[in-house]
PLY file of the C-alpha trace (Angstrom):
ply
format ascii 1.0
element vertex 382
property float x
property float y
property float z
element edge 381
property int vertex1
property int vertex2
end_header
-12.91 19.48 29.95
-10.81 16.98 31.73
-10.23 15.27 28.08
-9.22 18.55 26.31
-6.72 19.46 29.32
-5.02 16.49 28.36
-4.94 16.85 24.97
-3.39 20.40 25.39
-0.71 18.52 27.85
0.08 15.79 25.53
0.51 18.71 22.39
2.54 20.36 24.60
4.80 17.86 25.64
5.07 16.33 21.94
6.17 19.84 20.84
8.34 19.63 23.79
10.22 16.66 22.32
10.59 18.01 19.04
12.17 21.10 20.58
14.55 19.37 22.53
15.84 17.31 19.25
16.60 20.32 17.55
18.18 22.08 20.23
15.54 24.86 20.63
14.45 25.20 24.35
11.07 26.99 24.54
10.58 29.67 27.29
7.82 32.10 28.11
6.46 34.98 26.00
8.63 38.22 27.31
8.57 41.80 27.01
12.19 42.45 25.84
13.86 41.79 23.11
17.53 43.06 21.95
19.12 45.16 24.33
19.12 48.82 23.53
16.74 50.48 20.51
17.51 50.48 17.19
19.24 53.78 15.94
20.37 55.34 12.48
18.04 54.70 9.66
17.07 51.19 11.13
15.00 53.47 13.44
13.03 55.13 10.68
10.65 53.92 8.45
8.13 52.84 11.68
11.35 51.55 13.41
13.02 48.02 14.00
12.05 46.10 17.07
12.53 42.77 15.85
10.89 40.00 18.30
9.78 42.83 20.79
6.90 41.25 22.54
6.98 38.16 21.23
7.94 34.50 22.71
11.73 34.20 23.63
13.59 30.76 22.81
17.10 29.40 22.97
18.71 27.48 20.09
22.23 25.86 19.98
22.09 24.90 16.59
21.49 26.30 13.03
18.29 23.75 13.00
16.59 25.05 16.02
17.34 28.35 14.56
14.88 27.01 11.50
12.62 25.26 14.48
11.94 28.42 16.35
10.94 30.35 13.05
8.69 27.10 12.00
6.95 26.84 14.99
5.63 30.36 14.60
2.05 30.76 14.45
2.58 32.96 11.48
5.35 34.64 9.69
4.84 38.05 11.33
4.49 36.63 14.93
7.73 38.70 17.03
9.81 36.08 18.45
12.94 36.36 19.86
16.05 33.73 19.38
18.93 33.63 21.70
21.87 31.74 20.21
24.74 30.21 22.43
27.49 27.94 20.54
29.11 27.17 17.47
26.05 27.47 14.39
27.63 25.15 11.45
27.03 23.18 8.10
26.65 20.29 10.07
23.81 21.34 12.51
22.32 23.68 10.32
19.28 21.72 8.03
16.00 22.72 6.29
12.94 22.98 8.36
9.56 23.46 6.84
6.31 25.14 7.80
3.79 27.76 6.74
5.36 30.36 8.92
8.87 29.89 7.36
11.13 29.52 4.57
14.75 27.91 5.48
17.43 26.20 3.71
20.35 23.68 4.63
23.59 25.10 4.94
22.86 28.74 5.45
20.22 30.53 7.96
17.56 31.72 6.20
15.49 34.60 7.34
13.18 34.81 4.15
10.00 36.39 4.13
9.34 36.95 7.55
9.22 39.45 10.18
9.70 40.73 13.59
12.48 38.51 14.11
15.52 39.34 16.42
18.64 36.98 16.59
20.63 37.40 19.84
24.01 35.85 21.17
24.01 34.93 24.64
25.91 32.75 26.67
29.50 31.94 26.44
28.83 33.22 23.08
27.68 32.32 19.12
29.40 31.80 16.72
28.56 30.75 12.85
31.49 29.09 11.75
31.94 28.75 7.71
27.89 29.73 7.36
26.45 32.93 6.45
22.95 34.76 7.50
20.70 35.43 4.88
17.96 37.97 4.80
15.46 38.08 2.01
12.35 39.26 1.19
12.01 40.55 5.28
11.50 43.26 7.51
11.54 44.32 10.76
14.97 41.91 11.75
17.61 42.18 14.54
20.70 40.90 14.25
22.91 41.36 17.34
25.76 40.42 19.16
27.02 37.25 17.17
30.21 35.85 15.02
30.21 35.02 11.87
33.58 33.79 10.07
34.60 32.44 6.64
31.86 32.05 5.28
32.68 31.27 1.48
31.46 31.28 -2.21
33.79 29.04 -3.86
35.56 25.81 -2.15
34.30 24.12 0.49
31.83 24.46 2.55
30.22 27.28 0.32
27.38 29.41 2.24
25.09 32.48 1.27
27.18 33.20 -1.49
30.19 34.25 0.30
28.81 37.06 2.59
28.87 36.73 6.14
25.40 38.90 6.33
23.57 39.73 3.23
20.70 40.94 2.38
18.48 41.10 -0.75
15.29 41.37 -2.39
12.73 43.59 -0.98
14.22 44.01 2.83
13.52 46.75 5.01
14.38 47.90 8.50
17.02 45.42 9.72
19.77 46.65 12.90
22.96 44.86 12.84
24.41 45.50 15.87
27.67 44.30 17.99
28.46 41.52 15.67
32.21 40.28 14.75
32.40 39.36 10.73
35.75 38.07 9.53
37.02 36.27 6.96
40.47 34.77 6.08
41.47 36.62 2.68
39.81 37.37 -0.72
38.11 36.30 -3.53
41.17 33.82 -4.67
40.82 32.67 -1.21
37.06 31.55 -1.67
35.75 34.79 0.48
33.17 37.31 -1.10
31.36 40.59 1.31
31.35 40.17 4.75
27.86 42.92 4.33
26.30 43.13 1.45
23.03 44.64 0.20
21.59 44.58 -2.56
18.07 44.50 -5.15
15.97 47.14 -2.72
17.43 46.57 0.44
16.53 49.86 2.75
16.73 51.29 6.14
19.60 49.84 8.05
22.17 50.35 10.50
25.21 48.49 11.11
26.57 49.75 14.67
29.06 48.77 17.15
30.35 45.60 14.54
34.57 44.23 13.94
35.23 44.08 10.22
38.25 41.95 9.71
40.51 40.70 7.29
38.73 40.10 4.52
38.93 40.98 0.38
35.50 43.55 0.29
33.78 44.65 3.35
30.65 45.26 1.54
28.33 46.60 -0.78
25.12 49.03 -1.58
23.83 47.81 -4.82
24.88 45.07 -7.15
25.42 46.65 -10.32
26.00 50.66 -11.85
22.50 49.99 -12.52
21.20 48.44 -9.65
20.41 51.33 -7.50
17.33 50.41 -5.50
18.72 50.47 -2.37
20.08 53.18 0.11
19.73 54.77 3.49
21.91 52.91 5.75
24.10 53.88 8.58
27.13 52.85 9.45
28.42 54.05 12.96
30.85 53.14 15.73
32.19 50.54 13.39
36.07 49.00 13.18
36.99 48.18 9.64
40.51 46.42 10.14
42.36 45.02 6.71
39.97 45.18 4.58
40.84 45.79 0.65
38.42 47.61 -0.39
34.79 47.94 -0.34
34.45 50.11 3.05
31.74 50.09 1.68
31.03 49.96 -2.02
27.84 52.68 -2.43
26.14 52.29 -6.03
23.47 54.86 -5.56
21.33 55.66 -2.58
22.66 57.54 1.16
24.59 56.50 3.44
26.05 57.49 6.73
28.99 57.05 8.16
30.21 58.23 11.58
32.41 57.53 14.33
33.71 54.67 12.51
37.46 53.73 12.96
39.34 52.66 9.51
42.12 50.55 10.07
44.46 49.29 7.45
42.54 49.88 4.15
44.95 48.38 1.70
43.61 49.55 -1.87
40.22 51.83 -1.40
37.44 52.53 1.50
34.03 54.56 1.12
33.77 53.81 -2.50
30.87 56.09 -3.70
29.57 55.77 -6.96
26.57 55.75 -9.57
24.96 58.90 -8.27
25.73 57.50 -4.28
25.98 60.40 -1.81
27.71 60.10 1.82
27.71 61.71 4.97
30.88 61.28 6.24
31.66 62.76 9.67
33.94 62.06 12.60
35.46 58.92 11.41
39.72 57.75 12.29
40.90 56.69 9.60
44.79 54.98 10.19
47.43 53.04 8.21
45.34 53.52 4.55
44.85 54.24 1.30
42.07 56.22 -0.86
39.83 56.04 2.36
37.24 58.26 -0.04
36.16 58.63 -3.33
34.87 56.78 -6.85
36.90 54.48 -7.74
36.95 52.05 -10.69
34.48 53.39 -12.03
33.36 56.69 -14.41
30.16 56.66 -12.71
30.58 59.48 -9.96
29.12 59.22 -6.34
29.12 62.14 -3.93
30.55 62.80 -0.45
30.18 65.60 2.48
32.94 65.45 4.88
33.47 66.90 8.65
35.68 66.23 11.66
37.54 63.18 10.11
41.15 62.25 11.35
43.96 61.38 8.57
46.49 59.22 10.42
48.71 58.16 8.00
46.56 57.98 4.72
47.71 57.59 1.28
45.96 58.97 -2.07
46.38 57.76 -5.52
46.55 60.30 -8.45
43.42 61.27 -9.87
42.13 59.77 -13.73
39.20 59.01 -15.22
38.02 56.07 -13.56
39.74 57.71 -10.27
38.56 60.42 -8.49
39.88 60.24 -5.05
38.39 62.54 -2.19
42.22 63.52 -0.90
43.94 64.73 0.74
42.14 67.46 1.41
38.69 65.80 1.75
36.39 68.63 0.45
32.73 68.24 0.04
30.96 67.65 -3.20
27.36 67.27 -2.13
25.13 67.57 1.41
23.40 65.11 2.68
20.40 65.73 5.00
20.22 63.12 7.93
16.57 62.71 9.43
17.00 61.12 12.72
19.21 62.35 15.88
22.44 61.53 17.24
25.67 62.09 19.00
29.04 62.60 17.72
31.94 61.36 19.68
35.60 63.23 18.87
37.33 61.53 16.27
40.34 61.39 18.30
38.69 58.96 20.69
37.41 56.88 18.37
40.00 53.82 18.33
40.42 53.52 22.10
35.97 54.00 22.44
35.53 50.96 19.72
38.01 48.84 21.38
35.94 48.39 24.31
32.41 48.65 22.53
32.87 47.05 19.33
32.22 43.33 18.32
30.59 40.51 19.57
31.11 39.53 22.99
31.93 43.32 24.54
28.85 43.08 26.50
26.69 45.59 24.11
28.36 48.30 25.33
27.79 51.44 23.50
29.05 55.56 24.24
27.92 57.47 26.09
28.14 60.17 23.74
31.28 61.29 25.39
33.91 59.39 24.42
33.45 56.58 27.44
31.48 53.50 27.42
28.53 52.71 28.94
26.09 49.87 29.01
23.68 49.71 26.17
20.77 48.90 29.05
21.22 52.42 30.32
21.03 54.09 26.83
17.53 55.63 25.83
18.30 55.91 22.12
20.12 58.92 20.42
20.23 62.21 21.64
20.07 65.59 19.45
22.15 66.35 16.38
25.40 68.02 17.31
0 1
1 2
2 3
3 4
4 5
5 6
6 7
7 8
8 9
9 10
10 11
11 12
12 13
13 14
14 15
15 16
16 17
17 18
18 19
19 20
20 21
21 22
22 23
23 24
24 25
25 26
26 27
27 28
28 29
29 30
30 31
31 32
32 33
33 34
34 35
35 36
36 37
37 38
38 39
39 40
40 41
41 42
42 43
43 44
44 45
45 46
46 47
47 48
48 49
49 50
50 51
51 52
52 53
53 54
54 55
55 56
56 57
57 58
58 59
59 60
60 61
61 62
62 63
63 64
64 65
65 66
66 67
67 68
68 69
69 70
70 71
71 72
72 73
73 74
74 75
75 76
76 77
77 78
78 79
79 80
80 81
81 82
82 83
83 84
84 85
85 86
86 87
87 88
88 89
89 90
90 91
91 92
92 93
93 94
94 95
95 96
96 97
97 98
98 99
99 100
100 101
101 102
102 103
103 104
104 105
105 106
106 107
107 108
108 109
109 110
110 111
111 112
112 113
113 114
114 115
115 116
116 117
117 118
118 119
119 120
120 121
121 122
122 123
123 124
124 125
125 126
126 127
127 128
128 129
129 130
130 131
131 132
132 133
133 134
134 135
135 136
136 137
137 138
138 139
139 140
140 141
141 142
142 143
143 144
144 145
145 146
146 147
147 148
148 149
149 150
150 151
151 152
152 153
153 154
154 155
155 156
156 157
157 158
158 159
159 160
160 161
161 162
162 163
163 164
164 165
165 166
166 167
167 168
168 169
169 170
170 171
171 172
172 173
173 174
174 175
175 176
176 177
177 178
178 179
179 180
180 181
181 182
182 183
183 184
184 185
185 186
186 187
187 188
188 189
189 190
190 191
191 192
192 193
193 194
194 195
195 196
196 197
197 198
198 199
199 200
200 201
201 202
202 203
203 204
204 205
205 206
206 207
207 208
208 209
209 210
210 211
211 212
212 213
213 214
214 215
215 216
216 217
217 218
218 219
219 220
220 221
221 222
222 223
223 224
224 225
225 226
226 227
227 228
228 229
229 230
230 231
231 232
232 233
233 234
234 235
235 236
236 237
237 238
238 239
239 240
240 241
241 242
242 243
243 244
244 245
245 246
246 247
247 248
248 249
249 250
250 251
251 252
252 253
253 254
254 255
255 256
256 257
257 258
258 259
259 260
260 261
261 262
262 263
263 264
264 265
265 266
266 267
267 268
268 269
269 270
270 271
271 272
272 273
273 274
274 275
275 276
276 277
277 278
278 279
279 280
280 281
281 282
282 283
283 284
284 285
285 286
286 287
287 288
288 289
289 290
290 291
291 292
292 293
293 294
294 295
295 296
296 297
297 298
298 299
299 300
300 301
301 302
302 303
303 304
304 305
305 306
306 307
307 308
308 309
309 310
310 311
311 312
312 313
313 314
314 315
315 316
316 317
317 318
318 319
319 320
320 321
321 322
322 323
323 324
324 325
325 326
326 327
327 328
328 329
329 330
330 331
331 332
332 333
333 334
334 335
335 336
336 337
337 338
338 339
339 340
340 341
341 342
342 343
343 344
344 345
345 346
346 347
347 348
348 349
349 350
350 351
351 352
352 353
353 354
354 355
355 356
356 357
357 358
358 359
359 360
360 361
361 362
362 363
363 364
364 365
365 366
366 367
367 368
368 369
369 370
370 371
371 372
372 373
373 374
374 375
375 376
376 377
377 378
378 379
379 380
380 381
């Protein structure tokens, strides 16, 4: 007995060491995981808990990020990742095991589950490389920066997205995260969210949006249209081209999202894509709604938006802009419950509540913030 005790000791203290390398601390196995519960479609579908229940670690680099998942005793077992500091090319390596599947230069959450990634701290931030999701489900992404991440030039990460996903992914929350880039496509940038080849059941919620070429997409290709219901709520899209985002096929909802400075297009639904699209401020834009570029029509049902200063383009055959008056051309039937806020409130509500680093908080389905630790999910349909 005495000889196994030490055995388990010196195991311990070996994967102790390796740990501390890496910059993963180990900690206890915990109850909680990401503050507040999952909501929109990322709550349907059996729900997204990500690491609920699981062991909770702390990793300062993009390698211990790898670590943690490797150290798994499977690729299902919940675990939870807090992440303080600056995640980049140069701390972020490969790390192998049979509970993981990572790559240098990128973090790779690929074909795993119950995994939730959490900034803490002073803060993290993944400078110049993206977060990849593949072949996964059950993933929480929350409270974290990720900035210029790029597909051409150098350093080139995830192909240019700040978050995508791809492949067979299902029920992932993004949620208080800042994505930004620093132009377009001549600039090196690609999506700051894309999704794509049967990607379902997601919410993006409380996130910053920021100058960047194409916010994001819902399908790869007019014929590419495996993937759909996602929400998008309590959002701040701030100059952003176009791509607001791109739907090829699928639903989508969007709501109490604040448009700011849409320079060529916004909700760009096409290929047979319908929208829900309620309660949202849009300011300072152009062709906020539609199908653009396209012959391929997508659908839209509108109610309680705010037009502050919107412009429309004139309708053709690969234009068919939803303005100005914004009428409905479909209905879409949303299965879970929640809470409109007033359009009207929407800017000054997401400056306090959206983006990394705002201390998750979230509305209180009044117009005022609140902390997302008092929330107990969504309340009824208005």
């Amino acid at each position: 007995m005495r000889r196994r005790g030490a055995l388990r000791l010196h195991a311990t203290l070996a994967t102790m060491a390796v740990a501390v390398t890496t910059g993963v601390v180990m900690a206890t196995p915990q109850a909680s995981a990401a503050t507040g519960n999952a909501t929109g479609y990322a709550s349907q579908n059996g729900g997204t808990t990500g690491g609920a229940g699981g062991q909770t670690v702390r990793a300062t680099t993009g390698t211990a990020i790898h670590a943690a998942l490797c150290n798994r005793a499977s690729s299902s077992t919940p675990i939870t990742i807090q992440v303080e500091g600056t995640i980049n090319h140069g701390n972020t390596s490969k790390v192998s095991g049979g509970s993981c599947n990572t790559a240098a230069d990128v973090i790779e959450l690929k074909e795993i589950s119950n995994v939730t990634l959490v900034g803490v701290g002073s803060g993290a931030v993944f400078d110049q490389l993206g977060i990849h999701v593949r072949e996964s489900r059950n993933i929480i992404i929350q409270n974290v920066t990720v900035r210029n991440v790029k597909k051409s030039g150098s350093p080139t990460s995830n192909g240019g997205d700040a978050i995508g996903m791809e492949s067979n992914v299902r029920n992932v929350w993004v949620d208080h995260v800042t994505l930004e880039a620093s132009g377009g496509e001549s600039q090196g940038y690609d999506g700051l969210f894309d999704l794509k080849n049967n990607t379902q059941y997601v919410t993006l919620s409380y996130s910053v949006l920021r100058n960047s070429g194409r916010g994001g997409l819902v399908g790869s290709s007019e014929t590419e249209l495996s993937n759909g219901f996602i929400t998008y709520h309590h959002n701040l899209y701030q100059n952003i081209d176009s791509r607001a985002p791109l739907l090829r096929g699928g639903i989508a909802h969007m709501y109490n999202n604040h448009y700011l400075r849409l320079n060529d297009s916004g909700i760009n639904s096409r290929a047979g894509a319908r929208a829900r699209v309620e309660n949202n401020y849009f300011k300072d834009s152009k062709d906020v709604l539609g199908t653009f570029y396209t012959s391929a029509a997508g659908y839209w049902q509108t109610g309680g938006n705010v037009l502050d200063n919107v412009t429309w383009s004139a309708p053709g055959s690969n234009n068919n802009p939803a303005g100005p008056d914004m009428r409905s051309t479909t209905t879409v039937s949303i299965p879970y419950s929640y809470t409109l806020d007033r359009a009207a409130c929407v800017p000054n509500l997401l400056s306090q509540t959206a983006g990394a680093n705002k201390g998750l908080r979230v509305s209180d389905g009044n117009c005022a913030p609140r902390n997302a630790a008092t929330a107990q999910g969504s309340s009824s349909t208005p």
